[in-house]
Backbone bond lengths (Angstrom), bond angles and torsions (degrees), N, CA, C in turn:
res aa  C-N    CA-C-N  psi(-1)  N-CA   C-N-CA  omega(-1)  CA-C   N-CA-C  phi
1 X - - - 1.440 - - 1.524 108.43 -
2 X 1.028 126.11 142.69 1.464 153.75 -165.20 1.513 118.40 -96.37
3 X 1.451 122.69 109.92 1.557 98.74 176.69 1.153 125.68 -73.01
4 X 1.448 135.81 141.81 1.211 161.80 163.74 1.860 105.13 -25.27
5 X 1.601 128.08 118.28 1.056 124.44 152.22 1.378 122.46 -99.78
6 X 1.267 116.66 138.39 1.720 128.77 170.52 1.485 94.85 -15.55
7 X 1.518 110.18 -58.63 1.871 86.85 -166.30 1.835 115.92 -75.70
8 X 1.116 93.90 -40.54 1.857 90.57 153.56 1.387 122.59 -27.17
9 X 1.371 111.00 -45.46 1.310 114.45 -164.51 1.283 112.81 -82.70
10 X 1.555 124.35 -46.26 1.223 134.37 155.53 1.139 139.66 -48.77
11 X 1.727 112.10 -4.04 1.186 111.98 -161.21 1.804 84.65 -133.03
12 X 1.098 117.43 -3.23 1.580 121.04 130.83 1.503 139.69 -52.84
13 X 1.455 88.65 -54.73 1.771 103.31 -167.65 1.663 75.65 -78.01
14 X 1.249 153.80 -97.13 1.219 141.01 -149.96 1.363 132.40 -31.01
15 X 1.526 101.25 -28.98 1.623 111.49 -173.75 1.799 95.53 -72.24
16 X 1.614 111.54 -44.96 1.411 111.68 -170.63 1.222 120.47 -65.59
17 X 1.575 115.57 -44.59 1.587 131.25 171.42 1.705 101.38 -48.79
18 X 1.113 126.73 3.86 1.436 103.90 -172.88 1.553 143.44 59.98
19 X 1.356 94.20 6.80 1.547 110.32 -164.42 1.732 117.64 -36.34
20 X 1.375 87.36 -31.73 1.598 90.37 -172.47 1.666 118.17 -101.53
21 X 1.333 116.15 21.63 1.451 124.98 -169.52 1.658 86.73 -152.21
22 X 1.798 92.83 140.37 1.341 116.65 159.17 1.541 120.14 -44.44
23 X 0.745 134.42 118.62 2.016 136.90 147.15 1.284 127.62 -143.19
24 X 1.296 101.11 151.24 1.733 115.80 166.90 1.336 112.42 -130.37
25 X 1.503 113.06 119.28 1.574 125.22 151.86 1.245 108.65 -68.22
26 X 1.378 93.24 174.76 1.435 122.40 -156.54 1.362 112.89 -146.36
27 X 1.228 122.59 61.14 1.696 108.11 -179.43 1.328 134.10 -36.80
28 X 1.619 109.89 107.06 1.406 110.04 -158.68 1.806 98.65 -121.82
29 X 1.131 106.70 50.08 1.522 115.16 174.16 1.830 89.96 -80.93
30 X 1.466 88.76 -174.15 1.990 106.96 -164.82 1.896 78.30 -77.20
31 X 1.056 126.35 -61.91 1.391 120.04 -151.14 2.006 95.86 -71.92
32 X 1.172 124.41 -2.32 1.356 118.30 150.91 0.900 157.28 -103.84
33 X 1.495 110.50 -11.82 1.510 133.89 135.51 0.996 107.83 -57.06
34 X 1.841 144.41 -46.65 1.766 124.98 -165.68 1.402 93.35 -77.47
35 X 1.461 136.79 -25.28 1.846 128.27 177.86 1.250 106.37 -65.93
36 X 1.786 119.51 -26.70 1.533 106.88 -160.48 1.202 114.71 123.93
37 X 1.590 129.72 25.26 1.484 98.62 -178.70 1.606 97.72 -114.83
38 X 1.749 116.52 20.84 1.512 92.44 159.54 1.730 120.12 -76.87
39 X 1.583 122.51 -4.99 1.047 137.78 -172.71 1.482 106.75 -91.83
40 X 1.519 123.10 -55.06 1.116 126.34 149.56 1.496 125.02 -14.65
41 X 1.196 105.33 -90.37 1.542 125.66 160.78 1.877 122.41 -6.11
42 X 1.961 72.92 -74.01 1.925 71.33 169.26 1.712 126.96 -98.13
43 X 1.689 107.04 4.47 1.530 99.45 145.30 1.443 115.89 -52.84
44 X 1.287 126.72 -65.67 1.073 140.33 -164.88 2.022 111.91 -54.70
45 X 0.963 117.90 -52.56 1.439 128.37 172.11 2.251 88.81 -59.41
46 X 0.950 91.61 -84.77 1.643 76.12 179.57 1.523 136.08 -16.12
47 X 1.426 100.48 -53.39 1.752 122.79 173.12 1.520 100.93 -63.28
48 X 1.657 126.36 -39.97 1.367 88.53 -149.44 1.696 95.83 -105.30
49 X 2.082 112.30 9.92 1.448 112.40 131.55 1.199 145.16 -9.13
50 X 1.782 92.91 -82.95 1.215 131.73 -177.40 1.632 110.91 -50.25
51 X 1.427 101.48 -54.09 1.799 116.28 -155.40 1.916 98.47 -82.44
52 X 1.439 101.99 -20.14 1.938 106.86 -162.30 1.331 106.68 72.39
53 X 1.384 120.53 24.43 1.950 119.59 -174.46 1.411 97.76 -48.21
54 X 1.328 113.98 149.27 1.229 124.87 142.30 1.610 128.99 -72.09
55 X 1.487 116.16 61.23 1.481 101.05 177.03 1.866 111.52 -153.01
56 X 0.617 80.68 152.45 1.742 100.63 177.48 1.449 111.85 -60.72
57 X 0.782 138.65 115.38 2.123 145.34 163.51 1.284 95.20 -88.24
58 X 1.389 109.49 133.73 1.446 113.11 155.18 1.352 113.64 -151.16
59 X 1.311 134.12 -176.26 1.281 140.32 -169.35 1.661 105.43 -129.56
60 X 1.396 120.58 135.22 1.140 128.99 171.44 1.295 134.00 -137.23
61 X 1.081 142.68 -178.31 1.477 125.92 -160.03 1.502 97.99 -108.79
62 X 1.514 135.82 -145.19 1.267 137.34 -141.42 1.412 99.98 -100.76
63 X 1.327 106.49 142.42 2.202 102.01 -176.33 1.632 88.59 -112.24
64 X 1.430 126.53 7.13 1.277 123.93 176.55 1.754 119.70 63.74
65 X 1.439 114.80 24.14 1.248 118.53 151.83 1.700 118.63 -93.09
66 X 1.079 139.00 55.23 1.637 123.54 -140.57 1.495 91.23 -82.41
67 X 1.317 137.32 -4.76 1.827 127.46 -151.89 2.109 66.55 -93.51
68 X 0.988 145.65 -67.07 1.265 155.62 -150.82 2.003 114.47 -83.01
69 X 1.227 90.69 21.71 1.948 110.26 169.44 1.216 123.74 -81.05
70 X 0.855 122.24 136.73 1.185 165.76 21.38 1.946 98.17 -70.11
71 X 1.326 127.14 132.54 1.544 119.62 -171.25 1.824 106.92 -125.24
72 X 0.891 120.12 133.08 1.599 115.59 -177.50 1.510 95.71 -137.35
73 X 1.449 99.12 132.87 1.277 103.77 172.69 1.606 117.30 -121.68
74 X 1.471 120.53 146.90 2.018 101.39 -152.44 1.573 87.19 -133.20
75 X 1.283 113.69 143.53 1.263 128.20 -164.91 1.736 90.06 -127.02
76 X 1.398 138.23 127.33 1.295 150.47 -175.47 1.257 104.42 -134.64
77 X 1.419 130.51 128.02 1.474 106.68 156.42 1.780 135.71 -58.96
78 X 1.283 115.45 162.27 1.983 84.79 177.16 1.241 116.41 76.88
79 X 1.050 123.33 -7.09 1.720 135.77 -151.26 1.416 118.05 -145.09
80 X 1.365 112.44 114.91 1.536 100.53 -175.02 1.956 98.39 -59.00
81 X 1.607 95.72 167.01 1.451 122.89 177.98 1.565 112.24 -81.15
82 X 1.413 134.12 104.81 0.974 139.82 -150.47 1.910 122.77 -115.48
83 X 1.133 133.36 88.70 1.217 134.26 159.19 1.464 141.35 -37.24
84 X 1.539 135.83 54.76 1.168 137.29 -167.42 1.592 115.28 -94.16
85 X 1.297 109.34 129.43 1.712 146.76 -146.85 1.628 100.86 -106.05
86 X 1.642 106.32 118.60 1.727 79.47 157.95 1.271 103.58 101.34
87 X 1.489 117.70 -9.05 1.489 118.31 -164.20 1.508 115.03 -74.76
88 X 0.851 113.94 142.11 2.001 130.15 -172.50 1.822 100.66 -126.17
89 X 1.525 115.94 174.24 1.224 108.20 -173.33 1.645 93.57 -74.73
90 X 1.080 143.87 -62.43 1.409 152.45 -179.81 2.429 91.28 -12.58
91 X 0.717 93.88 -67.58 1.863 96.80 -158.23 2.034 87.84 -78.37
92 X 1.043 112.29 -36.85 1.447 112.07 174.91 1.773 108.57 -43.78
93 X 1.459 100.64 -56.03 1.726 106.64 178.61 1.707 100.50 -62.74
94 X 1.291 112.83 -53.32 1.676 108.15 -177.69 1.539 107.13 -43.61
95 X 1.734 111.18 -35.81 1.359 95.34 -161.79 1.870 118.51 -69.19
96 X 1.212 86.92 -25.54 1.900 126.18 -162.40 2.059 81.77 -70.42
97 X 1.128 126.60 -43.80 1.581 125.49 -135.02 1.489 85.05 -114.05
98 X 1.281 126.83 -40.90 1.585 120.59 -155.73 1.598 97.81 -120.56
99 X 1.415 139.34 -12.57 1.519 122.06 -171.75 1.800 84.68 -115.83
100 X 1.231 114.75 -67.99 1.591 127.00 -157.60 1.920 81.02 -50.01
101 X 1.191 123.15 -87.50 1.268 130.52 -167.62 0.873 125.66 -69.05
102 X 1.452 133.66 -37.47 1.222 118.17 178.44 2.184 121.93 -99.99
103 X 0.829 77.73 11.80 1.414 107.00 -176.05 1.770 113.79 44.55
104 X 1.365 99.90 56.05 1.580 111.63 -175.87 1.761 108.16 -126.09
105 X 0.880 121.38 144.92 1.908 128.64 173.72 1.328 121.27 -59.82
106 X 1.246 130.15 122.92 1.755 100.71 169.74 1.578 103.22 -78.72
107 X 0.866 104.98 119.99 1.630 93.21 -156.65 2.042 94.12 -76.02
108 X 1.319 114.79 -29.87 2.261 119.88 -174.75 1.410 92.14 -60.46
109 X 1.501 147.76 -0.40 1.353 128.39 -159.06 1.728 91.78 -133.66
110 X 1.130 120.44 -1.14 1.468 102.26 -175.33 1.161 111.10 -90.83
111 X 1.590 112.24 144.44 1.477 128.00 171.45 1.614 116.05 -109.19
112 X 1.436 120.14 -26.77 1.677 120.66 176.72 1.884 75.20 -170.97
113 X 1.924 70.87 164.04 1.627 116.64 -159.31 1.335 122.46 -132.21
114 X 1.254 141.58 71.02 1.453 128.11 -174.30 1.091 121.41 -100.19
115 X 1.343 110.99 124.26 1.735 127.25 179.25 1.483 89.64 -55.81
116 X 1.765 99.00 137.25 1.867 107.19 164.56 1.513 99.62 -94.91
């Protein structure tokens, strides 16, 4: 076995992060399921049905904002990486219709922003 170089390593963590494919988590810790994000969740799998999105749904555990749960976080290419707070099925479809597809922000739902 071979030791591990920094770029090895990075070129791990990148393959896993998804960097190169659409996704959105879903914070599905206990305090995001009791806000709502098993509803969330499958708004969102529904929408990106509906639309043929190109993106990945997934479920994840706690991002440690819980006052701001139900939490979705949306990965776009081209597109900064986006944290939206607060989410209900209503902004779930916005997210599916106006960030995934139409490649615009909801800008009332954001909580953090990371340049890719």
């Amino acid at each position: 076995m071979n030791k591990m170089t920094k770029k090895d390593l990075e070129a791990i963590q990148q393959k896993h992060a998804g960097a190169d494919r659409n996704w959105i988590k879903v914070g599905y810790s206990t305090c995001g399921v009791a806000a709502g994000a098993k509803e969330v969740y499958e708004t969102l799998v529904e929408e990106s049905r509906k639309h043929n999105a190109d993106v990945e749904i997934k479920k994840c555990g706690c991002v440690g904002m819980c006052s701001a749960e139900p939490l979705v976080e949306v990965h776009i290419k081209n597109m900064p990486t986006v944290f939206y707070g607060k989410v209900d099925k209503e902004v779930a479809t916005k997210i599916m219709e106006k960030h995934v597809c139409g490649k615009m922000l909801v800008n009332d739902r954001i909580y953090d922003l990371k340049l890719n």
